[in-house]
Structure formats: structure tokens, C-alpha cells
KOLBA-670276 format. One record per residue (C-alpha): residue number from 1; x, y, z; residue in three letters. Coordinates in steps of 0.2 Angstrom, whole numbers, plus 5000, padded with zeros to 4 digits. Example, Ala and Ser with C-alpha at 12.3 -4.5 7.8 and 13.67 -1.06 7.14 Angstrom:
% KOLBA-670276
+-------+------+-------+------+-------+
! marvo ! east ! north !   up ! vexnu !
+-------+------+-------+------+-------+
!     1 ! 5062 !  4978 ! 5039 !   Ala !
!     2 ! 5068 !  4995 ! 5036 !   Ser !
+-------+------+-------+------+-------+
//
This chain:
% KOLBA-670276
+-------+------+-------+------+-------+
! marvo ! east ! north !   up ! vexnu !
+-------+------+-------+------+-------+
!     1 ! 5000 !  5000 ! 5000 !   Unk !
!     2 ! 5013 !  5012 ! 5006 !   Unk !
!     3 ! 5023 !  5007 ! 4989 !   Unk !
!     4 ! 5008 !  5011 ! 4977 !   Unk !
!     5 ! 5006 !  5029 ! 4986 !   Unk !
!     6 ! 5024 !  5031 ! 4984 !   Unk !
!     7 ! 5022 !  5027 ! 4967 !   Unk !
!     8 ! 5004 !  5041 ! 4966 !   Unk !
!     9 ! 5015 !  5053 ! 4972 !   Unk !
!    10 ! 5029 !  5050 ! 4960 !   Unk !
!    11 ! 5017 !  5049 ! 4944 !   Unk !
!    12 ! 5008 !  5066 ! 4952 !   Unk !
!    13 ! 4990 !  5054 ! 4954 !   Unk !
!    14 ! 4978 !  5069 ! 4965 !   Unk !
!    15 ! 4970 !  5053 ! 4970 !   Unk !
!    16 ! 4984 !  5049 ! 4979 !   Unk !
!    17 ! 4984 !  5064 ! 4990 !   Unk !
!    18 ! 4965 !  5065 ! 4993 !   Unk !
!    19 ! 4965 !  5048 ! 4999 !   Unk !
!    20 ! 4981 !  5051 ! 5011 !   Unk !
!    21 ! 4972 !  5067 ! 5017 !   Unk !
!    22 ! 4960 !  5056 ! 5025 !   Unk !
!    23 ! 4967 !  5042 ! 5031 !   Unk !
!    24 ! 4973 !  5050 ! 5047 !   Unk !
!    25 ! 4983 !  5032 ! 5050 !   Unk !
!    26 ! 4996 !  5038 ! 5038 !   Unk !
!    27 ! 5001 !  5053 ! 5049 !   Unk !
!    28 ! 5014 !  5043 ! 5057 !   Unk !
!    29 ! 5018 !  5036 ! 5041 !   Unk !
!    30 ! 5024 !  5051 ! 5034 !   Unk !
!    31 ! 5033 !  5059 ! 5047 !   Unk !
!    32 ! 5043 !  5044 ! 5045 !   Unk !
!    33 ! 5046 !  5044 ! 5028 !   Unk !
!    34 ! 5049 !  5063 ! 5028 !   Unk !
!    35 ! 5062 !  5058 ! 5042 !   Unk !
!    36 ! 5072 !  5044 ! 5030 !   Unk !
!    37 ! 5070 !  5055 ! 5013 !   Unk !
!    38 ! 5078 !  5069 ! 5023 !   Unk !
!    39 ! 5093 !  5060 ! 5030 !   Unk !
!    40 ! 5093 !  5051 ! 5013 !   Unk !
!    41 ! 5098 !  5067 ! 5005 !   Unk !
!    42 ! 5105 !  5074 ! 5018 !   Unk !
!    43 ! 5119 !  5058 ! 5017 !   Unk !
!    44 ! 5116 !  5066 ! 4999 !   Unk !
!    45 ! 5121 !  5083 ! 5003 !   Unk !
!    46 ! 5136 !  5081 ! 5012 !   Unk !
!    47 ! 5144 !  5067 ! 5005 !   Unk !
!    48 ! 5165 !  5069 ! 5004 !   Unk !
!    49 ! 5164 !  5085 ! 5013 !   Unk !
!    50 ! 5173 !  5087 ! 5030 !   Unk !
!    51 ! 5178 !  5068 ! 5032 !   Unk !
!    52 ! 5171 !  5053 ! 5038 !   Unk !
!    53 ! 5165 !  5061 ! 5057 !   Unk !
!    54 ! 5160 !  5079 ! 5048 !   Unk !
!    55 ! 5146 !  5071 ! 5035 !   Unk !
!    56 ! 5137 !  5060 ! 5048 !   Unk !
!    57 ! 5137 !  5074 ! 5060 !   Unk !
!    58 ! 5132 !  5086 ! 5046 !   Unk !
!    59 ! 5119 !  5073 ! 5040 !   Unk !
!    60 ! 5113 !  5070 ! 5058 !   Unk !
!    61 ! 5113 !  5090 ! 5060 !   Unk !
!    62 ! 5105 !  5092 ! 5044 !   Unk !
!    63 ! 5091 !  5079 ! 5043 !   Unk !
!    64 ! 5084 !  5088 ! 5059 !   Unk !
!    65 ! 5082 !  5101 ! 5051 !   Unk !
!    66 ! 5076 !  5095 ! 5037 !   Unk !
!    67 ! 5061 !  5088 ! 5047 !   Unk !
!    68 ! 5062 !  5103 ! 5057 !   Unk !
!    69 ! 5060 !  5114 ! 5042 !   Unk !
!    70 ! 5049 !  5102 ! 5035 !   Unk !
!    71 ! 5035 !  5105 ! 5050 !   Unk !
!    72 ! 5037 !  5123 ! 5050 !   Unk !
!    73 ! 5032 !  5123 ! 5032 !   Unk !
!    74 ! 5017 !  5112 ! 5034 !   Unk !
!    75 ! 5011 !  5122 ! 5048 !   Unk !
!    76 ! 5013 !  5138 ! 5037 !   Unk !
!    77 ! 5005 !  5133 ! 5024 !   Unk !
!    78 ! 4990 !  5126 ! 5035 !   Unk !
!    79 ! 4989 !  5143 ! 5044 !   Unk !
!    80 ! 4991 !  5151 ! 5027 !   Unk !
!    81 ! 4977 !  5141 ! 5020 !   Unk !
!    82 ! 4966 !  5144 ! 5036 !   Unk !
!    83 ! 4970 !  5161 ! 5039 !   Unk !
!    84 ! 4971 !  5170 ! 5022 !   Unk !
!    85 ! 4961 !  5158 ! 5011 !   Unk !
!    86 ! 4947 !  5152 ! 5025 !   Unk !
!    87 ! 4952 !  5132 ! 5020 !   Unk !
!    88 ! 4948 !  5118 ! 5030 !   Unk !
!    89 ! 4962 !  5111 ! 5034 !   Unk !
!    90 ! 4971 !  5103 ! 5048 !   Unk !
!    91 ! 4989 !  5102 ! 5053 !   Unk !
!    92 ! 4990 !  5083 ! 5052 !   Unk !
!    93 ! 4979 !  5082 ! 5034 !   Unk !
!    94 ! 4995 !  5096 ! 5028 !   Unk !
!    95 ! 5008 !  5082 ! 5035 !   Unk !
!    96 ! 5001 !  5067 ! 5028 !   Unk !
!    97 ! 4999 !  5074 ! 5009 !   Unk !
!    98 ! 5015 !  5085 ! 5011 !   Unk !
!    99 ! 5024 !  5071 ! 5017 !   Unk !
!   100 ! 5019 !  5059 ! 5004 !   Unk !
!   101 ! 5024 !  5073 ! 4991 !   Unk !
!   102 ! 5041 !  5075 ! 5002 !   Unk !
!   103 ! 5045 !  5058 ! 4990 !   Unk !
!   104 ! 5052 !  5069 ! 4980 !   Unk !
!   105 ! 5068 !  5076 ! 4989 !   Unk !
!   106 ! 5073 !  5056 ! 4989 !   Unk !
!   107 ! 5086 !  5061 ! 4975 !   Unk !
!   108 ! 5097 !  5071 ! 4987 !   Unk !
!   109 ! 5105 !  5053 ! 4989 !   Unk !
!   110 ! 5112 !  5053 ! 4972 !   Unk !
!   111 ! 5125 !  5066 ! 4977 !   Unk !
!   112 ! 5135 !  5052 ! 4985 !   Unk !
!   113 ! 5137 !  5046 ! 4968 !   Unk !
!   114 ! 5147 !  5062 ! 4965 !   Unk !
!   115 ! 5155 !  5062 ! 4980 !   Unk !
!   116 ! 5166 !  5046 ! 4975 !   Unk !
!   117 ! 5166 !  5052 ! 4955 !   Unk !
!   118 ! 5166 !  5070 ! 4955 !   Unk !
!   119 ! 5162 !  5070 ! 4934 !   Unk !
!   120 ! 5145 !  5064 ! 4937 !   Unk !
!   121 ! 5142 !  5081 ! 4946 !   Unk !
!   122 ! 5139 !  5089 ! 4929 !   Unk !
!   123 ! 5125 !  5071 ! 4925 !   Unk !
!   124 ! 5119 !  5075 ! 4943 !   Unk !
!   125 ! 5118 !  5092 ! 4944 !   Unk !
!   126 ! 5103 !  5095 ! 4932 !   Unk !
!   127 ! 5093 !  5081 ! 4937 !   Unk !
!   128 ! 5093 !  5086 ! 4955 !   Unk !
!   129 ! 5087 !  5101 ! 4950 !   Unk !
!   130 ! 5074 !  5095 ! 4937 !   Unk !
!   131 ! 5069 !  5081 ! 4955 !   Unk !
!   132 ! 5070 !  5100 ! 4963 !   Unk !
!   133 ! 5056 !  5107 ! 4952 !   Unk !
!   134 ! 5045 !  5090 ! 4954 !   Unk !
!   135 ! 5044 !  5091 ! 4971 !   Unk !
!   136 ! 5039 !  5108 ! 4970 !   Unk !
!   137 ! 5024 !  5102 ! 4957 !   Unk !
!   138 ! 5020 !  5090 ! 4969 !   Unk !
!   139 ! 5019 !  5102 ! 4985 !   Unk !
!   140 ! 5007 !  5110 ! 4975 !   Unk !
!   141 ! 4998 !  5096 ! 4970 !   Unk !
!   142 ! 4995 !  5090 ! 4988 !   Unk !
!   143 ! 4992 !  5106 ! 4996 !   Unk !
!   144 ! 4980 !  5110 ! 4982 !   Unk !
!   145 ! 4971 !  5094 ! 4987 !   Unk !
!   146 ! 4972 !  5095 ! 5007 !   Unk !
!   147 ! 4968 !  5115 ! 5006 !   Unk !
!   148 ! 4954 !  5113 ! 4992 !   Unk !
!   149 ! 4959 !  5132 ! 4987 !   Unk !
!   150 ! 4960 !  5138 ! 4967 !   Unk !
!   151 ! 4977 !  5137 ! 4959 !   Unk !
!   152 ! 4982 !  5155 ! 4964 !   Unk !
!   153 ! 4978 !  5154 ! 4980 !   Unk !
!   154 ! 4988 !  5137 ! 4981 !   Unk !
!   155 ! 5006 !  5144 ! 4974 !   Unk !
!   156 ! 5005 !  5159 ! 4988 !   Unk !
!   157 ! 5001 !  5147 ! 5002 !   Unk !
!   158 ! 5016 !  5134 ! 4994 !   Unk !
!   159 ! 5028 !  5150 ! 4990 !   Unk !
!   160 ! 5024 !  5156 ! 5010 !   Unk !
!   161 ! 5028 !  5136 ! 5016 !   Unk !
!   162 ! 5045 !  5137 ! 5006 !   Unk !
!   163 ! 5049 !  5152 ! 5011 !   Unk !
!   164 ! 5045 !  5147 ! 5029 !   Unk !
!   165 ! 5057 !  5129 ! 5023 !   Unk !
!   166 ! 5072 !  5142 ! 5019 !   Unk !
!   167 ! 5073 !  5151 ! 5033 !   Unk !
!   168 ! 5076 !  5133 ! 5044 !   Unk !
!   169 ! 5088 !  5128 ! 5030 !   Unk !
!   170 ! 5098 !  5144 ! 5031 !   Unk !
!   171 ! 5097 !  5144 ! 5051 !   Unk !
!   172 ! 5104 !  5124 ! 5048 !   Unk !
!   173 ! 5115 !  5132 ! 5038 !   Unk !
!   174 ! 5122 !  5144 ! 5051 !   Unk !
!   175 ! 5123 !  5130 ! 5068 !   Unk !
!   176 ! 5134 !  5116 ! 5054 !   Unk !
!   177 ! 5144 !  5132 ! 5051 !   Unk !
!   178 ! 5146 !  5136 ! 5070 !   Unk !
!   179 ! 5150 !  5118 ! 5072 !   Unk !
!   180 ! 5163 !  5118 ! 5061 !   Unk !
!   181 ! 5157 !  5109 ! 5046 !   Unk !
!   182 ! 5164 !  5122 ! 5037 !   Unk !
!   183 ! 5155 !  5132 ! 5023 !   Unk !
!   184 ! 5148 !  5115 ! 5013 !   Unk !
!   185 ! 5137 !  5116 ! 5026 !   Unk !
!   186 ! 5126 !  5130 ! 5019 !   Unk !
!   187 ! 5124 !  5123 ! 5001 !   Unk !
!   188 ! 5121 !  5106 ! 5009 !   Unk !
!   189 ! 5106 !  5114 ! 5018 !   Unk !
!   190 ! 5097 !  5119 ! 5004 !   Unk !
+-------+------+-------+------+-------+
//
């Protein structure tokens, strides 16, 4: 079951997300996958930087924030949704299609790749970017199913969410840098 949503979510299937709404058993569900796609590419993110001891504590560091960041930006764009747009809309309902669509950032993990061949950064590069924009397409899509709201409305209550995600990123960015972890930190947080 949880292979065939994966599988929605990754095919963009609205179905997907308005069945995950619902099914408030899948809460727990996907705070942990937004817990293993975020160390996933945070293992990603900072692979051959900082040595052996600096990438797991960066990946450590990071995938808290991650789901940190991850949570304030479900919860921004329920208040968002709630406050501006009058949707109805829990918390957990954001989490469970959010999550689901958080899939996405799974292709963090190829940066290993690069870590060990450093050509394949220019192979890797644009398709982490192109995984980048699909996961964005796929925010929308959940939150336009959890929120019910019309398309506008949707990107301003995803942009606020992201914005909300980068501002935890950045402040990740900042406690890896006071750590020590050096400035590979920063671009590893986003």
C-alpha cells in the first residue's frame, strides 16, 4: 500500500493525495518517511565533505532540520490556507499529503554518487534540480488537494511554506557552520 502511494505521488495521481488526506493512520507514516527521505539526501548533501566524522554529523545536523524545516512549512502553509484563504484544513491532513509529496527530495541521495566520481556532478547536477522542480509540482499538488483552494491561491500558500522551509535551511546552515562543518554546510542545507 505504502509502495503504490509512493508510486501516486511519483506519477503526480491527485488521488493519491486526497486519499492520504484522509486516512489519518498515515500521519505517522509520513513523518517517517519525511524523516528517512531527509537523511537520505542529507547523506546526499554532504557526502566527501569534512571527512568521515563531519558528514554524519552534518547529515545528523541536517536531517533535523530538514524535518524541522519540514514542519514549519506544513504548519505555514495550513495557517496560510486557514488564515488568508478560509480552507479547511488541519495540521496533520497538511503532513500526511506534504509528506507523501516530500518523496520527491529522495534524489538528494544521488549526490553520494558524485562524491566518490566527481564528473558525474555535471549528470547529477541538472537532474537534482529537474527532481527540485517536481517536488515543488507535487507540493502543489497535495496542498491544492488537502487545502481545496483555486490554483492562485495554492502557489501563495506553497511559496509562503518554502519560504518558511528556507529560513530553517539557512538557520541549519548557520549551527553546521558554528559547528565547524565548514561552509559546505550552507549549500548542503538547501
Amino acid at each position: 500500500m505504502l509502495m503504490d502511494r509512493i508510486m501516486g505521488a511519483l506519477t503526480f495521481k491527485r488521488e493519491v493525495y486526497a486519499e492520504v488526506e484522509h486516512d489519518e493512520s498515515f500521519t505517522s507514516t509520513a513523518w517517517g518517511l519525511v524523516a528517512v527521505v531527509a537523511f537520505l539526501n542529507q547523506l546526499g548533501a554532504y557526502a566527501g565533505s569534512e571527512g568521515f566524522g563531519g558528514w554524519i554529523t552534518s547529515t545528523l545536523v541536517g536531517t533535523g532540520f530538514s524535518v524541522l524545516g519540514f514542519a514549519v512549512g506544513a504548519f505555514a502553509i495550513a495557517w496560510v490556507g486557514k488564515t488568508l484563504f478560509q480552507a479547511e484544513v488541519t495540521f496533520e491532513e497538511v503532513v500526511r499529503t506534504v509528506g507523501l509529496a516530500y518523496i520527491w527530495n529522495i534524489l538528494g541521495v544521488f549526490g553520494v554518487l558524485a562524491a566518490f566520481v566527481p564528473l558525474l556532478v555535471c549528470l547529477l547536477s541538472p537532474a537534482l534540480i529537474l527532481g527540485w522542480v517536481l517536488g515543488i509540482y507535487s507540493w502543489f499538488i497535495a496542498t491544492k488537494e488537502a487545502l481545496d483552494l483555486e490554483s492562485g491561491q495554492t502557489i501563495i500558500t506553497v511559496l509562503v511554506g518554502f519560504i518558511a522551509v528556507f529560513i530553517v535551511s539557512g538557520l541549519a546552515g548557520v549551527v553546521l557552520g558554528l559547528l565547524g562543518l565548514g561552509a559546505s554546510a550552507i549549500g548542503g542545507a538547501f
